[in-house]
Structure formats: C-alpha cells, structure tokens
N, CA, C and O atoms as a MOPAC input file, in Angstrom:
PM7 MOZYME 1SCF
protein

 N      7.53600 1   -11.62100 1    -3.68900 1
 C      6.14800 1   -11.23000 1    -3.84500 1
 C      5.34500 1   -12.40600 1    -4.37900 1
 O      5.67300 1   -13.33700 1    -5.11400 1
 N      4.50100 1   -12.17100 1    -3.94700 1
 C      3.38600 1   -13.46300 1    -3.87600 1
 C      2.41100 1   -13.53600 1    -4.78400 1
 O      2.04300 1   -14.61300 1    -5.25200 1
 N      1.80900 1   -12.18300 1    -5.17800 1
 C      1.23900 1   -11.96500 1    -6.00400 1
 C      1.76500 1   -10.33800 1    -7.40300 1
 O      2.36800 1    -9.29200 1    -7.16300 1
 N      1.35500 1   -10.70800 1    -8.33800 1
 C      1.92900 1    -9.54600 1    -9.19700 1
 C      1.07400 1    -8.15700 1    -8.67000 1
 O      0.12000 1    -8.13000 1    -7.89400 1
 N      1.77800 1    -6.96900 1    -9.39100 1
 C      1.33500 1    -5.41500 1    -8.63100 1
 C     -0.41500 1    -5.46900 1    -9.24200 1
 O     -1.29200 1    -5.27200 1    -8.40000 1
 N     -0.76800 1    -5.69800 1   -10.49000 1
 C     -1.79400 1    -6.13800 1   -10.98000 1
 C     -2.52700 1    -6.88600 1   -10.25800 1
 O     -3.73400 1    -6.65200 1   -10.32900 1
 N     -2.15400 1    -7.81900 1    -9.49500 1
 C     -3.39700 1    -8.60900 1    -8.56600 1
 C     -3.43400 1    -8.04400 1    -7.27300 1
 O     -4.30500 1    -8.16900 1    -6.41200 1
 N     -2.20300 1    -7.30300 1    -7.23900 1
 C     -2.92800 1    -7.17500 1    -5.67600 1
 C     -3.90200 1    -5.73100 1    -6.24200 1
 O     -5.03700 1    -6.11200 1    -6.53000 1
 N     -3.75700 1    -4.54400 1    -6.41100 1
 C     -4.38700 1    -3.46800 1    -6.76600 1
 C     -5.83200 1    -4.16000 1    -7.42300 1
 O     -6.78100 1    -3.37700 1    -7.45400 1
 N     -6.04600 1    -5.33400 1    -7.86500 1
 C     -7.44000 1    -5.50300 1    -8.15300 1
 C     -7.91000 1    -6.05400 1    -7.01200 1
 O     -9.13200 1    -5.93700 1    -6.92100 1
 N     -7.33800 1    -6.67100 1    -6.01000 1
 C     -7.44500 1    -7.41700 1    -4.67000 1
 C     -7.91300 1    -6.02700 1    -4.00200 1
 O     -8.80400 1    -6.32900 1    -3.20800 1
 N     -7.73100 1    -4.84600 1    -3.98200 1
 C     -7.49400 1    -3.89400 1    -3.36000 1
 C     -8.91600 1    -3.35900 1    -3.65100 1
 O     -9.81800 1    -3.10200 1    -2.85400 1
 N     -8.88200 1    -3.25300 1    -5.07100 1
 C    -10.03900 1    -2.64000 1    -5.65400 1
 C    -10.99200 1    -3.48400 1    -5.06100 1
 O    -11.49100 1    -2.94000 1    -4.07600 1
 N    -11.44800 1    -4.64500 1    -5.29400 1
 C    -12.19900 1    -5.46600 1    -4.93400 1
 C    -13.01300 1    -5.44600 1    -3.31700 1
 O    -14.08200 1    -5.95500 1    -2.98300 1
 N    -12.51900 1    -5.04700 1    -2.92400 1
 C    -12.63900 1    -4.84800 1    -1.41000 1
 C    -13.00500 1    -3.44400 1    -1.00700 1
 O    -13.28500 1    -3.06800 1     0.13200 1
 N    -12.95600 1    -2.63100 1    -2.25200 1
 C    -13.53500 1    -1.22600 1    -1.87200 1
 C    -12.33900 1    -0.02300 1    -1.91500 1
 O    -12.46700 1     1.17500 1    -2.16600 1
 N    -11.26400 1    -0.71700 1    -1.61100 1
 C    -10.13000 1     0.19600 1    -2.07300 1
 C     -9.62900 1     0.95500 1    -2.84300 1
 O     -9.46000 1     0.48500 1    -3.96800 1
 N     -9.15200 1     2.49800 1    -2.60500 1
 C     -8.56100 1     3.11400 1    -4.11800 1
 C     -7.28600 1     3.31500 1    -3.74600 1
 O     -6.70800 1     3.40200 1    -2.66200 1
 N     -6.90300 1     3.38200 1    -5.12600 1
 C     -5.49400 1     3.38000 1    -5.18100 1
 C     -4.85300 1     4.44500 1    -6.02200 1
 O     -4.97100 1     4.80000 1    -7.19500 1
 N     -4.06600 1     4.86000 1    -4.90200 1
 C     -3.55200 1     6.25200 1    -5.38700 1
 C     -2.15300 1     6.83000 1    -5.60800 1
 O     -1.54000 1     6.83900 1    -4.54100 1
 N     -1.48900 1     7.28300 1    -6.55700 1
 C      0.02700 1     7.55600 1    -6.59200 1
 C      0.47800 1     7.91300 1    -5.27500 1
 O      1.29200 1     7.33600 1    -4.55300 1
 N     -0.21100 1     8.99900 1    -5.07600 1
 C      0.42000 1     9.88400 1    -4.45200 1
 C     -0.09000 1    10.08400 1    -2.67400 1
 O     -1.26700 1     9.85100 1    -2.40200 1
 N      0.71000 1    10.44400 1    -1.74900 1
 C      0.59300 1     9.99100 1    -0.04200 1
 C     -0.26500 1    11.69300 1    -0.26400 1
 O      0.06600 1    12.63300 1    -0.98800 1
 N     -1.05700 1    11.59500 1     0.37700 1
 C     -1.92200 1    12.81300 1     1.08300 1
 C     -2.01700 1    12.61000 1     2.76200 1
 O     -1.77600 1    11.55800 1     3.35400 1
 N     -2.33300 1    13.58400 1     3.22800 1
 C     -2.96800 1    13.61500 1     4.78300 1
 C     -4.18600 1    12.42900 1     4.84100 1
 O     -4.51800 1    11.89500 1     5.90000 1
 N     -4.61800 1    12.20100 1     3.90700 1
 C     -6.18900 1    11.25300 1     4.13900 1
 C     -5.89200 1    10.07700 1     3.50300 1
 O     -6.84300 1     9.51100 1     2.96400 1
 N     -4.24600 1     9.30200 1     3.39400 1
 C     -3.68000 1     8.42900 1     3.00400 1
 C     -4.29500 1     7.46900 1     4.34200 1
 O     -3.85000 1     7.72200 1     5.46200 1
 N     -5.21800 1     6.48400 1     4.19100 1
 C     -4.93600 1     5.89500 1     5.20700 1
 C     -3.89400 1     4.49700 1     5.65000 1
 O     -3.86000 1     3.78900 1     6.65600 1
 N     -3.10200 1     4.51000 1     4.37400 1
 C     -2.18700 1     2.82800 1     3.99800 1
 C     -1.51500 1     2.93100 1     2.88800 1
 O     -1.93200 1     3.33500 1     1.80200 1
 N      0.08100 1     2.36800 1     3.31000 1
 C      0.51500 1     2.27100 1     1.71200 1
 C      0.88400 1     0.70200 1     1.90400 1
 O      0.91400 1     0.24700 1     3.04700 1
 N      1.12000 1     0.00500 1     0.96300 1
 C      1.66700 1    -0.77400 1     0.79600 1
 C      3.42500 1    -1.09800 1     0.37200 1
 O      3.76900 1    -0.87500 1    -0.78900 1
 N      4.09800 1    -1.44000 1     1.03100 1
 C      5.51800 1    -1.12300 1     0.70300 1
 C      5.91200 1    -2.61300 1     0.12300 1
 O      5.96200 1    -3.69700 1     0.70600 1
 N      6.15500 1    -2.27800 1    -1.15700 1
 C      7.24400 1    -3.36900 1    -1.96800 1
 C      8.32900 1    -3.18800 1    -2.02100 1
 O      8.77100 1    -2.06000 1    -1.80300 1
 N      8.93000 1    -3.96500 1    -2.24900 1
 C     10.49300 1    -4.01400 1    -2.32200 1
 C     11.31400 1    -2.85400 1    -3.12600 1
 O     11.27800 1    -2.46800 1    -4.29400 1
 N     11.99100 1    -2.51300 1    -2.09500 1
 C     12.85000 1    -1.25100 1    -2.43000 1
 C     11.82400 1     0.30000 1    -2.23000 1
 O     12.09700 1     1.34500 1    -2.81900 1
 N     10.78500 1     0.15100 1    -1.39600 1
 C      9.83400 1     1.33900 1    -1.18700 1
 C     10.12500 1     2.34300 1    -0.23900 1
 O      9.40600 1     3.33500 1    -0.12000 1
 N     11.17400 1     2.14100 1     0.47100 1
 C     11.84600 1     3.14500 1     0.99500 1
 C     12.60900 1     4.41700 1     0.27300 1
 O     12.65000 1     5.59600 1     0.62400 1
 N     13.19000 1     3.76000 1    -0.84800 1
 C     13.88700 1     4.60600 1    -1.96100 1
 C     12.61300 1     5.56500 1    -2.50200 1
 O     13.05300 1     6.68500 1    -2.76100 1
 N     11.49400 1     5.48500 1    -2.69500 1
 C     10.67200 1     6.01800 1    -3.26400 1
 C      9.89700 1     7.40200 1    -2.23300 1
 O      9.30500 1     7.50500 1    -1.15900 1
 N     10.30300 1     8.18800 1    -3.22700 1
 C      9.95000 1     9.70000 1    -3.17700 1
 C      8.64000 1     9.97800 1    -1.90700 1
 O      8.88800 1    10.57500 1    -0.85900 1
 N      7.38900 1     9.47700 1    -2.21900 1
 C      6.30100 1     9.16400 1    -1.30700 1
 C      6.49200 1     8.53500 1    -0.08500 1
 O      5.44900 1     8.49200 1     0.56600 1
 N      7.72600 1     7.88700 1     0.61400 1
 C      7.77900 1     6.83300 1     1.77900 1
 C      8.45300 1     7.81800 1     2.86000 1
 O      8.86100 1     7.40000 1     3.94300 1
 N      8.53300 1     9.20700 1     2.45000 1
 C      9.23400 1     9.70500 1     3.63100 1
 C      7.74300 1    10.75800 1     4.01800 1
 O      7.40500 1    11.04400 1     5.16600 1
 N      7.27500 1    11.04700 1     3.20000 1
 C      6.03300 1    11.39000 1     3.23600 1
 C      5.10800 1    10.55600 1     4.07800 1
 O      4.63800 1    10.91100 1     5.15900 1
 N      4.91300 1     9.50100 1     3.51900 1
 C      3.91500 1     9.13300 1     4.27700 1
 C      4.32400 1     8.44500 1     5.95300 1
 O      3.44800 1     8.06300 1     6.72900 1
 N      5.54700 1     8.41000 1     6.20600 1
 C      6.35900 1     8.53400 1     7.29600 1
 C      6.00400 1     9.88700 1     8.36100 1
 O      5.88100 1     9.91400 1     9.58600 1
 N      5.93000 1    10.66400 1     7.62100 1
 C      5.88300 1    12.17700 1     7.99800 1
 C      4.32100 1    12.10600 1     8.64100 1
 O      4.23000 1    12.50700 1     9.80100 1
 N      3.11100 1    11.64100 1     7.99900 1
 C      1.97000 1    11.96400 1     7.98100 1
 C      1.67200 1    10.79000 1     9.35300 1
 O      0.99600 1    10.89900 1    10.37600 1
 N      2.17200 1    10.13300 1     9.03100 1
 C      1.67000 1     8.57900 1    10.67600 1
 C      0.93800 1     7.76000 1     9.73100 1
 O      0.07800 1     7.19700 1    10.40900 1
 N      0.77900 1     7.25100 1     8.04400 1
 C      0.61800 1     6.62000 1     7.57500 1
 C      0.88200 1     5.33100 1     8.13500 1
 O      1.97600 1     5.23800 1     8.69100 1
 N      0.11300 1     4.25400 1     8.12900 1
 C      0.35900 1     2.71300 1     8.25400 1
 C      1.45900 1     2.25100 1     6.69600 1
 O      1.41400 1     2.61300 1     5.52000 1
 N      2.08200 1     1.59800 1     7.22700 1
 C      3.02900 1     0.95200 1     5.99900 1
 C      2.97700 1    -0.53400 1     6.30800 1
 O      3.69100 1    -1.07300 1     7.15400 1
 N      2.04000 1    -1.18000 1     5.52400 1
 C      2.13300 1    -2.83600 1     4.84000 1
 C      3.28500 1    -2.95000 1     4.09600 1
 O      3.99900 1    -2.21200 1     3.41900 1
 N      3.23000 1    -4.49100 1     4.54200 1
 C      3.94200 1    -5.16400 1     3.29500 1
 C      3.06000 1    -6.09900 1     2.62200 1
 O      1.88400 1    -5.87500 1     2.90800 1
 N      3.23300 1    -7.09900 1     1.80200 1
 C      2.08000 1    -7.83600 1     0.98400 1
 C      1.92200 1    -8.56100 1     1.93500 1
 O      0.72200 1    -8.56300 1     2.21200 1
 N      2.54700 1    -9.25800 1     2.67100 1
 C      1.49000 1   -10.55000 1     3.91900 1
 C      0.53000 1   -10.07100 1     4.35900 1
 O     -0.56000 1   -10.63200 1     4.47100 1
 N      0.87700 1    -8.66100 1     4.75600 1
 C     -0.02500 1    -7.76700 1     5.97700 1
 C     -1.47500 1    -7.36800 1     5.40300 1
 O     -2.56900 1    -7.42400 1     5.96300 1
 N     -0.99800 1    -6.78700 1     3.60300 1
 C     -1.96300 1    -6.75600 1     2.97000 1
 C     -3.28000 1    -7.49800 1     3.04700 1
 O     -4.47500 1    -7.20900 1     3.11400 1
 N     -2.43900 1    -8.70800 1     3.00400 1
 C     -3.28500 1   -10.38100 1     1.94600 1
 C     -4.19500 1   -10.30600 1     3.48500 1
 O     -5.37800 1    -9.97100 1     3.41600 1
 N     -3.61500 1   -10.61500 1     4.77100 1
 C     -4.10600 1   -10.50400 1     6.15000 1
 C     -5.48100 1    -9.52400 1     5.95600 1
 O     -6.64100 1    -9.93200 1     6.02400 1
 N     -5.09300 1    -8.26200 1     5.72300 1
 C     -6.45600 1    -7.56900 1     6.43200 1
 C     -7.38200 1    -7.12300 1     5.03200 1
 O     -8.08500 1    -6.11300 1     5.01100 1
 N     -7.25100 1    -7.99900 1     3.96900 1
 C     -8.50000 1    -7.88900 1     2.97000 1
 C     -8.88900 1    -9.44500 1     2.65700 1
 O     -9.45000 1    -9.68300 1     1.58800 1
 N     -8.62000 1   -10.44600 1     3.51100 1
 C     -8.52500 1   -11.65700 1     3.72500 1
 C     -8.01300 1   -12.64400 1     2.70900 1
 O     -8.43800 1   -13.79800 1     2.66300 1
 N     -7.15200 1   -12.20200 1     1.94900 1
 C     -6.57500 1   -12.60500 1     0.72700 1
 C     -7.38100 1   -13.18300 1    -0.13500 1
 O     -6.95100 1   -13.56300 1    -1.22400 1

C-alpha cells in the first residue's frame, strides 16, 4: 500500500466521497485492501454487482 487507510479516506473525502462501513444496495465502490476478501462485507458486496478497487485503481479514478 501506497498510501496509509487515513490518506486515502481523506483522498476520498476530498473528492466528494463518503465512506461507509457497511455494503448497501446504493454501495456504489469498495475499495479492497489486503486480505478484503476475508471480510464479512466482500461477499456482500459481490452479491449486490458492487465495483471492487484496489488502491492503484483508486489513486486512477480520483486522480491521485
């Protein structure tokens, strides 16, 4: 990781983004860090047709 969870979520914010625990139907993106498959929310948002980033993809479409 390229940047800490702290910079990117203000990177996120910054750009208009909220950030939310939890996957809903109106999830439009998660970001997947390492080991985010294991996590409770990733089969969920699997389920829903969520987009799943990783941090490059991130940095890419909020122009880092």
């Amino acid at each position: 990781s390229r940047y800490s969870m702290d910079e990117l979520v203000r990177r996120i914010e910054e750009t208009g983004g909220r950030i939310q625990k939890a996957v809903t139907i109106d999830t439009d993106f998660i970001i997947a860090i390492e080991n985010a498959e294991k996590n409770e929310e990733f089969p969920k948002a699997v389920q829903f047709g969520v987009v799943i980033m990783r941090e490059p993809e991130l940095l890419e479409y909020i122009g880092r």
